[in-house]
Structures are given as C-alpha cells and as structure tokens.
N, C-alpha and C positions, 0 to 999 in steps of 0.2 A: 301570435296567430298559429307558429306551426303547434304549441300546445294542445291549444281548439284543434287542432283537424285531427292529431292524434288521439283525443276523448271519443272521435268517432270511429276509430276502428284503425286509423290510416297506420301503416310503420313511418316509422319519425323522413325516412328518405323522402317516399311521398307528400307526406305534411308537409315539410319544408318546401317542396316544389311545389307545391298547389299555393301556399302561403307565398311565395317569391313572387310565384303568376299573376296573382289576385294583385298583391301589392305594386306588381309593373302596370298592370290593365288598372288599376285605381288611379297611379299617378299621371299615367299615360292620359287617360281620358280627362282627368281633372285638368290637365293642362291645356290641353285641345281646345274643351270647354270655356277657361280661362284667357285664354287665348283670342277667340271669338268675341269674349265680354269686354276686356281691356281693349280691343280693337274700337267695340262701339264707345265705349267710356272716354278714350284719348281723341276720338272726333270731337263726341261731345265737350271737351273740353275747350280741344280748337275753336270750336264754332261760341263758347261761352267768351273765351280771349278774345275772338275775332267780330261779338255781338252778331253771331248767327245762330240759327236756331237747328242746326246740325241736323243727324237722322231722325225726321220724326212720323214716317208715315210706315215704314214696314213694319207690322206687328204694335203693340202698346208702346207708344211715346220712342216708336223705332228700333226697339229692345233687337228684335230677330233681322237689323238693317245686315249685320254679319255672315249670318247664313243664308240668308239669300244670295249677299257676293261671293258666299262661298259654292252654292250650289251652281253660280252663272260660272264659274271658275271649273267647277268640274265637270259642267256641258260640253265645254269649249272641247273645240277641237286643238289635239297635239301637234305641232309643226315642227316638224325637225329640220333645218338648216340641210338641203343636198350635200353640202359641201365639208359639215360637221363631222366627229368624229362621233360616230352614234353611240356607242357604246359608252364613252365618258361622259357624253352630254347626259344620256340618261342617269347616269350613278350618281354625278356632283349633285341636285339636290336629294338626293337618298341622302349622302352622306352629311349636308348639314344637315336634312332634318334628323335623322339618328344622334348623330351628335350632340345639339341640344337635347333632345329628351334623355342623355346616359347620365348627365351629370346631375339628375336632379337626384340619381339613386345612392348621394350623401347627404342630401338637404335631409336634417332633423324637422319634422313637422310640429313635435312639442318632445316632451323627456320619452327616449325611449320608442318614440315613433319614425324611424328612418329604416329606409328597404337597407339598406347594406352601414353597418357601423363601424366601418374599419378603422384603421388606427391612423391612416396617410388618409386621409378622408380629404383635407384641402389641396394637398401633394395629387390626388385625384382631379378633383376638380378644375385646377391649372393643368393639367395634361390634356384632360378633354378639351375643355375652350380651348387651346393652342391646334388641337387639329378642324375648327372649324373651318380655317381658312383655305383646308384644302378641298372642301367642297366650294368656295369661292376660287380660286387658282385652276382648277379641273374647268369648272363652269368658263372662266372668261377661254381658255387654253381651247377648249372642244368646240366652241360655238365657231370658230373658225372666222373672228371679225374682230376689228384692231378695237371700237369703241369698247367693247367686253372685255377683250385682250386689258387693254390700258386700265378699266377698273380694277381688274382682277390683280392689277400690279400695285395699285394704290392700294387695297384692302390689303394685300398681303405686309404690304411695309407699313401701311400703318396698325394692321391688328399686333406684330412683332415687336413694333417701336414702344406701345402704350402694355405689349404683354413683361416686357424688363422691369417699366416701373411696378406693376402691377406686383411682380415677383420680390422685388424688395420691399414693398408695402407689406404683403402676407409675413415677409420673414419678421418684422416688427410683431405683428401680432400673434404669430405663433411664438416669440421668444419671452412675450409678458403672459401667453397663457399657458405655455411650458409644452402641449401639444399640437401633432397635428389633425386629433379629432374631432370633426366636428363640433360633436354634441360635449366634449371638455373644452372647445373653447367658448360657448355661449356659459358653460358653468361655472367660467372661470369670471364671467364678467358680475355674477350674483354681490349685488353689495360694492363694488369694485370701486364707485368713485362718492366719497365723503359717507364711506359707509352702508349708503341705502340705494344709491341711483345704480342700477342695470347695466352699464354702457360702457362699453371701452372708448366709443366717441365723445365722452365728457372729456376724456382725462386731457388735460392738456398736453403734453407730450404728444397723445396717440390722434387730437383733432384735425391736427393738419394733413396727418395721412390720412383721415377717414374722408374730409375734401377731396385729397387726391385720388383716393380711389373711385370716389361717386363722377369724378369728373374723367380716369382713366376709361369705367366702364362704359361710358357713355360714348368713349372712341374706340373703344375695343367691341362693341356692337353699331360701332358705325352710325351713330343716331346724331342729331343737331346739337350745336355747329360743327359738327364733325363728318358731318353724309356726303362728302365729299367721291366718294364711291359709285354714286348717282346724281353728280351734277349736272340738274337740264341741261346748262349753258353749255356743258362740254363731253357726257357721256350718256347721256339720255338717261335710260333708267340703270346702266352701268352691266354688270356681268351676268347681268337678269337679261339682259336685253331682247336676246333673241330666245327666250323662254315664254309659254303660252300653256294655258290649261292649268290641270294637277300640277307640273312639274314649276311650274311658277309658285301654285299654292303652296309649295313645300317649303319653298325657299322664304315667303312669308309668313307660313308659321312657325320655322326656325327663327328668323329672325325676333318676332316676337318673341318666343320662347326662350330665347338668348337673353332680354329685354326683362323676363321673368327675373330669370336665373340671376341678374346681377345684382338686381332689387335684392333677392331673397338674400344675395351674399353680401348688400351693403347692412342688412338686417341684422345678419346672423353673427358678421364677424363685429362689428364696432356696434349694434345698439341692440344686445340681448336676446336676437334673435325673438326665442317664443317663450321670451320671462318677459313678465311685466316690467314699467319703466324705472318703481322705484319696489324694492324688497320689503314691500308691506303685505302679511298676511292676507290682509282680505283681497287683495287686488289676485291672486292665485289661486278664486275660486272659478276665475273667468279663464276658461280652458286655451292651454297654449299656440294654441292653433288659430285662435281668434286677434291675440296677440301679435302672430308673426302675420297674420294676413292684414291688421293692420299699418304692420310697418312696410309691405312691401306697396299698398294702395300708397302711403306716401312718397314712397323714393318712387313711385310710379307718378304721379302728382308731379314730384319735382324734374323728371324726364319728361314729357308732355309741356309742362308749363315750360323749359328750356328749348324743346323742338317749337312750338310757338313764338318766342319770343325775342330767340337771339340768329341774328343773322350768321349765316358759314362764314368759316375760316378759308382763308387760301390752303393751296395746299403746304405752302412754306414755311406758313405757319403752324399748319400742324403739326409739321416733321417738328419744326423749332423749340417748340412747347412739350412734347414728347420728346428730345434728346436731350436739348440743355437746358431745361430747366426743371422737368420731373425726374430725370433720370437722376440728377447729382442731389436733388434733395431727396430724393427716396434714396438715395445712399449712403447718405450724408447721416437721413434719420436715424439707419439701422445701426452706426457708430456710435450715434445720441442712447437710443434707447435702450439698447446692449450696455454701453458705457455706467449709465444710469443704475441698470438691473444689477451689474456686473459691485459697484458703487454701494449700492441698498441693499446685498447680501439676498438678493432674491434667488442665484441661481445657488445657494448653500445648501 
C-alpha cells in the first residue's frame, strides 16, 4: 500500500504513514463491526441451544439487535462511584479496550497482508494479552468496592495462571516452525502433516497442545466454564460492577475483541491460519482471507456452544486445572517435542 501512495506523488515517509493509518482505521473498524455481529450470532446461537428464537425484531431477522444495545449503552448516563478514584476508573476501560485492539497489528490476514510483520510477531502478541489484566486490576482497585475488588483478584491470578501454560504451548510451536513470525509460522505448516494437510493441529505430537490451548484461551479471556470473574452467586457482574454507559461498553468490546483474537490465534498457530485445509491447487484460488475467517467462525462455534452448554468450575478448580495439571504437561511437552526435533535432525 505505501507503493500506491507513492505513485501519487506522496515521498515514501508520508505513504508509509497514510498507509499505517488506513491499515489501523481498516482493522480497527472491521473489528468493531465484527464485534457487534458475533455479539448477535453467539445469542443466536444460545437461543438455537436453548430452543429460543433469540433477537428477532430489531432490524431483519434482528440483524441491527447490537447497535441498538449499543446505542442504549451510549445514552446512558456515566456514574462515577463518589468514593472512587476517578481518574483510574476512567483509564482501566481505555486501557483494555486499547489493548485488544494492538495485538491484532501481527494477525496475518492472508500472505503478505498484516499491518506490522515483524520478526517477534508472537513474542508480541503474549506481551500485549498479559497487559490486559491491568485494565481488569485498575478497574476492581478504583471503583472503591470489595465485590469489584475480589474479581479483579480472581481475573488477575487466573489470567497469570493459564498465561504460563499458554507460554510453554507457544514455545512447542515456535521450536517445529523454527520462528517467531507470524506469517513463517502459518507457512511453516503448508503440507506439514501426511504431506498435503495444513495444520499443525493434526500432528500428533502438537494435538494435545492445540486442545490445551483452545481450552487455556477460553480462561485467559474469562469465558465459560471459566467466568468465574462474574459470578451472579458471588460477585455480581464482578470488576465491571460499578461501570455504566460507554465505559462499560468498552470493557465489552474488549472482551469480545479478546474472544476474536484467540480464535484468530487458535487458527493461525495449529490449523493454517489463512491456507486452505489441505495443499491442493485449486482450493488457493479462494482468497485467504475467506479461509481464516472461516476457521475463526469455528473456534467461535466452539466458544459459544461451550459458554452454553457446560456448567462453571469452582474457583479450586480452576486454579487446580491451570497449575497442576496444564502447567507440568505443557512442560512436560516442550521436553517431548524439542527431544523429538532435537532426535529427527530438524534443528541441523
């Protein structure tokens, strides 16, 4: 793109910066956009689990049910807690919602199409997720009230506890795709299992971590059986609590946005990201972007159809499941599959 802008006259500085802009205001709004829609899509889904007939009266078949709750959201009048500390209350949702939207600036959208392609691309993206939590910790800290307070201490120790395994899962996949960019590890998986299948999630070895990751991400954004962060029985709606208006909306489009993000990264690292499923010619005339947006409607599928259907964990058992028993097998693995690599002269 900074090419194009320079055919128009621009010097290469400019083009680049116009080209960055466009590219953050493209992803920015696609997400927003997407956002909204997967909002109405995961009702609908509940209400298909649940034999109801979900949103069906705002706009065609309920389509616009979203922005309408979104524009009742930005009516609303802001309440700030007398007692709160005002100034952080206001930043903590700034700073989740900025935070989901930074990390999306290594998502490869097909070959060649990602706002920044740097070489630490996933080194990236674990940095940013690990600072969501302190737009969650500010948030329960400022609102000046213990139920907020008490989520904000569960989100922090459980986003930490499921962020360890999550870290030795990545180190498996960067050490069989040899980097940590991006767009070299979805290329790395072209052909990768019996020759023609796409996916690092075939491989035997690498399936069990790709379970653990679809099931890490799913408590590292807080979602069922893991929303323990927001339990009726015991914290209301948790570090949100004392949040109303925009600043509530923010914190739910972060979330969802987070919800995005982990889809895109169960896609991208274990099942090809934005290649087709198996390395057959014709299947690569359907552009890769259609590709990845189908795999992320899936792992979205599969989050949805699990916040539906499986009752919450205590919280004992989350810690439990997150320390001894993902922790030592995601540690366990990266002996295994180092061993292996190390074994098959892969790293020669």
């Amino acid at each position: 793109m900074t090419e194009r802008f320079q055919t128009w006259g621009m010097s290469y500085e400019w083009a680049w910066f116009t080209s960055t802009l466009a590219g953050i205001l493209m992803i920015s709004l696609l997400l927003m956009l997407s956002v909204a829609m997967i909002i109405y899509a995961e009702r609908k889904l509940w209400a298909a689990f649940a034999l109801r007939r979900g949103p069906n009266v705002v706009g065609p078949w309920g389509v616009l049910q979203s922005f309408a709750d979104g524009l009742k959201v930005f009516l609303q009048e802001t309440i700030i807690p007398s007692a709160s500390n005002r100034g952080l209350f206001l930043i903590a949702p700034i700073i989740t919602f900025t935070v989901a939207l930074m990390a999306w600036a290594v998502i490869p959208f097909n070959s060649g199409a990602v706002l920044a392609d740097i070489n630490v691309g996933l080194l990236y993206v674990l940095a940013i997720s690990s600072l969501g939590v302190y737009g969650v910790v500010i948030a329960g800290w400022a609102s000046n009230s213990k139920y907020p307070f008490f989520s904000a201490m569960r989100a922090a120790a459980q986003m930490i506890s499921y962020e360890v395994s999550i870290g030795f899962i990545l180190i498996c996949v960067v050490l069989w795709a040899g980097t940590f960019n991006m767009l070299g590890i979805i290329e790395a998986q072209k052909g990768h299992v019996l020759g023609f299948v796409n996916a690092f999630g075939l491989n035997p070895l690498l399936f069990p971590i790709a379970v653990m990751f679809l099931i890490s991400a799913m408590a590292e954004t807080a979602r069922a059986p893991f929303d323990l962060t927001e339990a009726e029985s015991e914290l209301v709606a948790g570090y949100q609590t004392e949040y109303s208006s925009m600043s509530f909306a923010l914190y739910w489009l972060g979330e969802y946005a987070n919800v995005l993000l982990m889809c895109t990264l169960n896609a991208v690292l274990f099942w090809g990201g934005y290649l087709p499923p198996v390395d057959w010619a014709p299947l690569y005339y359907v552009p890769g972007i259609i590709w990845l947006f189908a795999k992320i409607w899936i792992f979205f599928f599969i989050f949805a159809w699990v916040k539906a259907t499986v009752p919450r964990y205590r919280y004992d058992q989350l810690m439990r499941l997150g320390w001894k028993v993902f922790l030592p097998i995601s540690l366990f693995w990266v002996f295994l599959v180092s061993g292996y690599l190390m074994y098959t002269g892969h790293f020669a």
